[in-house]
TITI-992995 format. One record per residue: residue number from 1; residue in one letter; x, y, z of N, C-alpha, C, CB in turn. Coordinates in Angstrom, 2 decimals. Glycine has a CB too. Example, Ala and Ser with C-alpha at 12.3 -4.5 7.8 and 13.67 -1.06 7.14 Angstrom:
BEGIN
ATOM   seq   type       n_X       n_Y       n_Z      ca_X      ca_Y      ca_Z       c_X       c_Y       c_Z      cb_X      cb_Y      cb_Z
ATOM     1      a     13.19     -5.69      7.80     12.30     -4.50      7.80     13.20     -3.30      7.80     11.31     -4.47      9.05
ATOM     2      s     12.85     -2.25      7.08     13.67     -1.06      7.14     12.90      0.03      7.87     14.08     -0.60      5.72
This chain:
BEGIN
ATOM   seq   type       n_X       n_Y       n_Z      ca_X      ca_Y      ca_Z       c_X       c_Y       c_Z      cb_X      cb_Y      cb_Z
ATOM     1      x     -0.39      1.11     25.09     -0.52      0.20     23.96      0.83      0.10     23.24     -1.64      0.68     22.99
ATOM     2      x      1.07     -0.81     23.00      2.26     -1.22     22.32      2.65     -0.48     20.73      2.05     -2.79     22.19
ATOM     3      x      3.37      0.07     20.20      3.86      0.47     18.97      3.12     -0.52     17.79      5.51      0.38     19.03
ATOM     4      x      3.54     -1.80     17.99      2.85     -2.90     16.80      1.34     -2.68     16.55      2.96     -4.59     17.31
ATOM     5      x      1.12     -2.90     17.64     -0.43     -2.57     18.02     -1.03     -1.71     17.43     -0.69     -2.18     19.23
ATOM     6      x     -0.66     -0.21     18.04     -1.08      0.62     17.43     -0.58      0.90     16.19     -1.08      1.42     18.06
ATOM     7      x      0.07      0.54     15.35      0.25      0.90     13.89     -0.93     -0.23     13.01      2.13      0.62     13.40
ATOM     8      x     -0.85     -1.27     13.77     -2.38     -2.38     12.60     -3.30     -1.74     13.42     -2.65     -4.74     12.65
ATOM     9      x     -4.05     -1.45     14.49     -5.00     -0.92     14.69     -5.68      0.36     13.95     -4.79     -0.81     15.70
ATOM    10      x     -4.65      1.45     13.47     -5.04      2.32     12.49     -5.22      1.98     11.40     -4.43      3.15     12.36
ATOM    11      x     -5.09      0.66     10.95     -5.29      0.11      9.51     -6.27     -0.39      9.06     -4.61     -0.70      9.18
ATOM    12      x     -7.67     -0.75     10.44     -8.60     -1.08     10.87    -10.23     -0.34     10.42     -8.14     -1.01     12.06
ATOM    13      x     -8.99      0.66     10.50    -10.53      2.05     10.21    -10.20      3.22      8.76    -10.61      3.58     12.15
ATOM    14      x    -11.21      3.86      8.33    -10.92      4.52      7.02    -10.10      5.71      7.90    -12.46      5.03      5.91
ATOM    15      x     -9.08      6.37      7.30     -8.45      7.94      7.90     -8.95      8.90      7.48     -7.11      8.33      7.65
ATOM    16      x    -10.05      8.77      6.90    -10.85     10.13      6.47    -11.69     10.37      7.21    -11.50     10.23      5.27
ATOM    17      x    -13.03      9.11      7.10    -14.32      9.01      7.96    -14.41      8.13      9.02    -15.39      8.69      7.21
ATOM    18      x    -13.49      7.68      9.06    -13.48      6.63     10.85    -13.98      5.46     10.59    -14.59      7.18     12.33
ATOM    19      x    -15.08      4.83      9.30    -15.46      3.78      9.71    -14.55      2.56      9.42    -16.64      3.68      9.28
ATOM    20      x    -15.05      1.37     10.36    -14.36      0.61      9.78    -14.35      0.18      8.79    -14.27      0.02     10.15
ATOM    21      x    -13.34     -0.65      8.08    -13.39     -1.37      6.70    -13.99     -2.55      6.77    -12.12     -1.63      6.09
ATOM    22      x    -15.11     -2.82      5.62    -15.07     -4.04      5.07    -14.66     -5.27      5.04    -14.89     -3.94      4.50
ATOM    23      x    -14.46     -6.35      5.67    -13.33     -7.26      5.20    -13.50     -7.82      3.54    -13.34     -8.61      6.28
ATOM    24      x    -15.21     -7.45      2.65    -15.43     -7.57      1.37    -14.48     -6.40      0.59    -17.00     -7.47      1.15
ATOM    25      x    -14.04     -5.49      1.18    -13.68     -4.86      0.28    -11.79     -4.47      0.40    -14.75     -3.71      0.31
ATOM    26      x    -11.49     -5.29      0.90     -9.60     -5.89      1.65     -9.58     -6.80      0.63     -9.30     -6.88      3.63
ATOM    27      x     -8.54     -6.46     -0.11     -7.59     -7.43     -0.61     -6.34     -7.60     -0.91     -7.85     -7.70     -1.34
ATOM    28      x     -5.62     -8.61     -0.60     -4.08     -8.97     -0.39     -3.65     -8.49     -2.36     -3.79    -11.25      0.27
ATOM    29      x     -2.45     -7.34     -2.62     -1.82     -7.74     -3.63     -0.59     -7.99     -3.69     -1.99     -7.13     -4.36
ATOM    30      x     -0.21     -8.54     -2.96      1.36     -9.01     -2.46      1.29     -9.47     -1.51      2.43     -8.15     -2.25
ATOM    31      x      2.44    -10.85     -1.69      2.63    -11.18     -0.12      3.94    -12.02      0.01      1.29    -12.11      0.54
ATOM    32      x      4.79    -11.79      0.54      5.90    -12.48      1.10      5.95    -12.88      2.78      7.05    -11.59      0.73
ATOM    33      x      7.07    -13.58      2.69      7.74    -14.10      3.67      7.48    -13.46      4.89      8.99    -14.11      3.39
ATOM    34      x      7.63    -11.84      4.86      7.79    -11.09      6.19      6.68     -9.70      5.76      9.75    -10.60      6.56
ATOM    35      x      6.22     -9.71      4.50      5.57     -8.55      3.80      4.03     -8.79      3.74      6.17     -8.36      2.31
ATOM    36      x      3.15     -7.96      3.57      2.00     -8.30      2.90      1.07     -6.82      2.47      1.18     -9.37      3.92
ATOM    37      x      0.85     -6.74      1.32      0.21     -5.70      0.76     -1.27     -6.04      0.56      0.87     -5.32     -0.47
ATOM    38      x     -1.92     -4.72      0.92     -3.28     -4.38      1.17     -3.87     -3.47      0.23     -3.40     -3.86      2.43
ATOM    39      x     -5.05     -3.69     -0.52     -5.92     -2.28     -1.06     -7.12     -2.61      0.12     -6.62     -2.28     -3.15
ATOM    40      x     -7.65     -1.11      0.64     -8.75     -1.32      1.36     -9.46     -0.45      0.73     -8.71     -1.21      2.76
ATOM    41      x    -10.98     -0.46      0.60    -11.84      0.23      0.16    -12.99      0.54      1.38    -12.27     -0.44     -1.05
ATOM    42      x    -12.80      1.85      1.46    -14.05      2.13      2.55    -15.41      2.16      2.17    -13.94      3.40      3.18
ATOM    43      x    -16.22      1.48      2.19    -17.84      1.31      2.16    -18.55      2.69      2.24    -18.39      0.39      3.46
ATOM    44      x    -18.03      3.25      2.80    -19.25      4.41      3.51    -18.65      5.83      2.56    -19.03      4.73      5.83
ATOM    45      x    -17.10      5.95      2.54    -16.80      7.18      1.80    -16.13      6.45      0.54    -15.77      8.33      2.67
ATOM    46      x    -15.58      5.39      0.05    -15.50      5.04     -0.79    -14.18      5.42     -1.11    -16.42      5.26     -1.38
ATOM    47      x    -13.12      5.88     -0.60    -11.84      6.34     -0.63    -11.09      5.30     -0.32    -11.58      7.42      0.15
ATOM    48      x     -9.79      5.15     -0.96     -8.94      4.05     -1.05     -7.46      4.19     -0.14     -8.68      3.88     -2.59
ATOM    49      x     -7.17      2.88      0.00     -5.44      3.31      0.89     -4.99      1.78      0.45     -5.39      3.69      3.30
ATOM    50      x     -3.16      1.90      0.17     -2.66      0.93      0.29     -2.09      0.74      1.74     -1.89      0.87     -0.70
ATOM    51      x     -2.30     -0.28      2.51     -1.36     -0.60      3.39     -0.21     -1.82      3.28     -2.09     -0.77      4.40
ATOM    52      x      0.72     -1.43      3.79      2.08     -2.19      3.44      2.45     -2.77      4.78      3.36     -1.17      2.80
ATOM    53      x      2.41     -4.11      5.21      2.72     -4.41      6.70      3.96     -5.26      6.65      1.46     -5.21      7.51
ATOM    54      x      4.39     -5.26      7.50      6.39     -5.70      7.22      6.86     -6.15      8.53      7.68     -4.11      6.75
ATOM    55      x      6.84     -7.19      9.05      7.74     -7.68      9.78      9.17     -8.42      9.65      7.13     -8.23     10.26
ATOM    56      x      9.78     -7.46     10.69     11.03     -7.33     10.88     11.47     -7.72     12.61     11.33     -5.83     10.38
ATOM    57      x     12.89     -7.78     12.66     13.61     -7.98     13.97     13.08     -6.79     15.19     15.36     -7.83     13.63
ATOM    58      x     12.42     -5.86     14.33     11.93     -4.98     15.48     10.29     -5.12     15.94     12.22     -3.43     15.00
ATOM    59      x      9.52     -6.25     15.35      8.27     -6.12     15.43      7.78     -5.73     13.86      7.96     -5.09     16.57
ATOM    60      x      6.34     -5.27     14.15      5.74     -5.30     13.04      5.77     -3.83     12.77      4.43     -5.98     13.08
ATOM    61      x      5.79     -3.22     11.45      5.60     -2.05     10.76      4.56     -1.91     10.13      6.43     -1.81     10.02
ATOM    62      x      3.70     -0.81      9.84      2.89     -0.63      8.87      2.49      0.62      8.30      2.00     -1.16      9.17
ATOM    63      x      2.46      0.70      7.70      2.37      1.71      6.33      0.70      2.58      5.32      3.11      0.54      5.17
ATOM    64      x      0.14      2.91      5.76     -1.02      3.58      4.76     -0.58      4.49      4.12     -2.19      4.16      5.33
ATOM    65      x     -0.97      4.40      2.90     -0.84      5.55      1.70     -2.37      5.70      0.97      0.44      4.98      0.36
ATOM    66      x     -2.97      6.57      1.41     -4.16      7.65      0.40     -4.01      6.77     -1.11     -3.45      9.88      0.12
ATOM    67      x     -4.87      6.57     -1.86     -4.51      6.27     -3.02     -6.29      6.51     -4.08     -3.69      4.55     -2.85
ATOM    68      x     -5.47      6.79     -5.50     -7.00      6.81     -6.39     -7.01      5.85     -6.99     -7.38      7.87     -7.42
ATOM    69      x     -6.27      5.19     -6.78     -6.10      3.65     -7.64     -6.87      2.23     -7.27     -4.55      3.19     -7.51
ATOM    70      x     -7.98      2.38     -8.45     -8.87      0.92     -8.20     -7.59     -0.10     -7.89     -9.95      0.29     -9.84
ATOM    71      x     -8.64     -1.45     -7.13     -8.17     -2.41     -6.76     -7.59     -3.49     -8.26     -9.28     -2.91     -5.76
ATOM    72      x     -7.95     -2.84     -9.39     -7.33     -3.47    -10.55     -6.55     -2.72    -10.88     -8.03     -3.83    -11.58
ATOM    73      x     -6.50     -1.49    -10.88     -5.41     -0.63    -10.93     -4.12     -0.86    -10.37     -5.77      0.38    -10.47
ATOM    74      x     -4.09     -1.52     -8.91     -3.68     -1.95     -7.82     -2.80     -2.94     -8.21     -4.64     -2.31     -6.97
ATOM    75      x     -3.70     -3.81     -8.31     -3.10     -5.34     -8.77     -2.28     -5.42    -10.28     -4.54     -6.47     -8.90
ATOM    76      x     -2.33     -4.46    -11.20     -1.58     -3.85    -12.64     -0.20     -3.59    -12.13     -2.31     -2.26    -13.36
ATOM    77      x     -0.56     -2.54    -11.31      1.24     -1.93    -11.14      2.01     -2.90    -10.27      1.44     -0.23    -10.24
ATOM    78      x      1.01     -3.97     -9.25      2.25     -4.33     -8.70      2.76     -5.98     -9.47      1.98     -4.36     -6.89
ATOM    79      x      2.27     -5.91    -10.69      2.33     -7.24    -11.78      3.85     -6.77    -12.49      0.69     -7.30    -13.21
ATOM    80      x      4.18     -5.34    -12.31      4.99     -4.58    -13.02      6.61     -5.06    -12.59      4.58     -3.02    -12.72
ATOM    81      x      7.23     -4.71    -13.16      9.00     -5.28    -13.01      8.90     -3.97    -12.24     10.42     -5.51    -14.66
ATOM    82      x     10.21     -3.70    -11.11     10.62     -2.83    -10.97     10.86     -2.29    -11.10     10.83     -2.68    -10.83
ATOM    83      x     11.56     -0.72    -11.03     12.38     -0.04    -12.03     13.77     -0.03    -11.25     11.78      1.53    -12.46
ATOM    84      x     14.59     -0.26    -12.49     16.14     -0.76    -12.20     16.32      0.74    -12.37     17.13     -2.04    -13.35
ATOM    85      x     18.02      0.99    -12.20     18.70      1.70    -12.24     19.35      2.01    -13.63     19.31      1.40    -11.37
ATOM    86      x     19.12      1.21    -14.77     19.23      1.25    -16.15     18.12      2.70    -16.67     18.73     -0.44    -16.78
ATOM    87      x     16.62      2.26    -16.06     15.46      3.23    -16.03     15.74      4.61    -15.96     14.63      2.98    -14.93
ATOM    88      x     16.16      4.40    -14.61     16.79      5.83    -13.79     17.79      6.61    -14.49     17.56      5.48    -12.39
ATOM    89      x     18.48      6.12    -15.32     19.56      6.62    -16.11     18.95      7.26    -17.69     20.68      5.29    -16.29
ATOM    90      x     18.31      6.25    -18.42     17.67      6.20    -19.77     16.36      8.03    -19.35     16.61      3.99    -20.04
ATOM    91      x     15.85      7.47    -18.30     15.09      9.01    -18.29     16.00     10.20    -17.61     13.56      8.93    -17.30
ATOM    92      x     16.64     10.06    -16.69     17.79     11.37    -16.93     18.41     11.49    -18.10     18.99     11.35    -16.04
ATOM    93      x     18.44     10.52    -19.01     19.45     10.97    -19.94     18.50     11.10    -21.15     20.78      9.92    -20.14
ATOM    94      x     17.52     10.82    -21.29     15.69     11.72    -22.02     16.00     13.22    -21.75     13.70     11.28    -20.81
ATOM    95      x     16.29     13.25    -19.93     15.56     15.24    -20.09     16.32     15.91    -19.89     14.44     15.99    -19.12
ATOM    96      x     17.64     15.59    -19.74     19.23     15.97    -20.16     19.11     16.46    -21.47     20.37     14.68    -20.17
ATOM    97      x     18.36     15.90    -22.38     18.69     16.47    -24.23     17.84     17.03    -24.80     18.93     15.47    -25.36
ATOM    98      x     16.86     17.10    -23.60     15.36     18.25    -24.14     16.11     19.82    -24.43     13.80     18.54    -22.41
């Protein structure tokens, strides 16, 4: 089986309890050009994963991450600005003066 293949095929089923997902309980919270973000909710154990799928010059990639974060939870953070490198500085320089 091909690499592409098998990385969306594991995205198919829950990684805890095996069953498959829902397509009621899949939903897109991002999507670009070559990107597309996933919350899946498993029916049967009820445990959550983001998947992140990404095509590129090498084929397709994909990504699951475990998560406790409702699907509004979900859709909140990724409404969020990024965090710049201004961020990154302002909180090192917070626990620098503790």
């Amino acid at each position: 089986m091909r690499e592409q293949e098998y990385n969306l095929k594991n995205l198919t089923k829950c990684p805890l309890c095996k069953a498959k997902y829902d397509n009621s309980q899949t939903f897109v919270l991002e999507e670009g050009s070559s990107r597309t973000i996933f919350h899946l909710t498993c029916s049967k154990c009820q445990s959550a994963v983001l998947a992140f799928i990404t095509e590129g010059k090498q084929g397709v990639v994909s990504l699951g991450m475990a998560t406790d974060l409702s699907v509004q939870e979900a859709r909140e953070m990724f409404k969020k600005n990024p965090v710049n490198k201004e961020d990154v500085l302002e909180v090192y320089k917070y626990l620098n003066n503790k």
